[in-house]
C-alpha positions, -999 to +999 in steps of 0.1 A: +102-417-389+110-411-354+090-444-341+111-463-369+144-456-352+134-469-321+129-501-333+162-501-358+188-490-327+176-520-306+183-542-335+217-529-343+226-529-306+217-566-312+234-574-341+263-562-332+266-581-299+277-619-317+290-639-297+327-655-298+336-683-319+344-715-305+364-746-311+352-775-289+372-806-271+349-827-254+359-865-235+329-877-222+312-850-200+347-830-195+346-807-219+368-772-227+358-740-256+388-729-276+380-691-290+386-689-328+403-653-323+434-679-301+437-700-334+468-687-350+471-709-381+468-746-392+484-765-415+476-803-436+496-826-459+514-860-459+545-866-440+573-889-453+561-919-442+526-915-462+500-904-426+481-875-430+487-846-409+467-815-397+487-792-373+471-765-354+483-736-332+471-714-311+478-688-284+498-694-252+462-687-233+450-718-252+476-739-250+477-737-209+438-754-212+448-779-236+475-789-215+453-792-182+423-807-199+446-834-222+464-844-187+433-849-171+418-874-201+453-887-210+445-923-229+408-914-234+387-906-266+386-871-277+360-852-301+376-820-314+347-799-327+335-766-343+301-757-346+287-793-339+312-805-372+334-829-356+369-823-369+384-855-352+377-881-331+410-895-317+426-907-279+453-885-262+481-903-255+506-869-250+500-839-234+489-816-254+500-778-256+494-744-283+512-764-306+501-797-317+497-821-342+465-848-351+477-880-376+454-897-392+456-927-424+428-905-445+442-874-461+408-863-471+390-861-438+421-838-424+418-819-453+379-814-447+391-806-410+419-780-424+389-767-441+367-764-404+393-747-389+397-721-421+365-713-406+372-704-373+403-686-387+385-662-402+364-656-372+395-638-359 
């Protein structure tokens, strides 16, 4: 029994040593991780004029990284990613902060995104 627990401790030890969850904004090779535990809620539906919405916030911390990496690739195309599941592909043509908003004609591919970022949610 005593040999046994030597080999359980180490794999507990293990276990319990996951690693953070990430959200991922990539524009060609500039690239920045978002921690799920800094995503503080998200929201989808239709606006007035009929465009799909999906608004996200997260923490100040997170915001000050969006705002540097979305003024460095201001006009280019951006993937928006969790876990290798792109959530959207779009260009940034506003600096971007915690707070922010992503529009798009499909209602169901923002609500599959809402659904993404439910994930990472309850990573926190």
């Amino acid at each position: 029994m005593k040999y046994l627990s030597f080999l359980v401790i180490p794999f507990l030890v293990a276990c319990s040593n996951e690693q953070d969850e990430f959200l991922t904004m990539a524009a060609g090779d500039n690239k920045i991780n978002i921690e799920c535990k800094n995503l503080i809620s998200t929201d989808a539906g239709v606006d007035q004029s009929g465009f799909a919405f999906l608004s996200i916030k997260f923490s100040d911390e997170e915001g000050e990284k969006m705002k540097t990496f979305s003024q460095e690739n201001m006009g280019k195309k951006v993937v928006f990613s969790y876990k290798d599941k792109v959530i959207s592909t779009a260009n940034i043509y506003a600096e971007l902060g915690s707070n922010f908003m992503i529009t798009a004609g499909n209602a169901d591919e923002l609500l599959h995104s809402k659904e993404l970022l439910s994930h990472c949610l309850v990573v926190r």
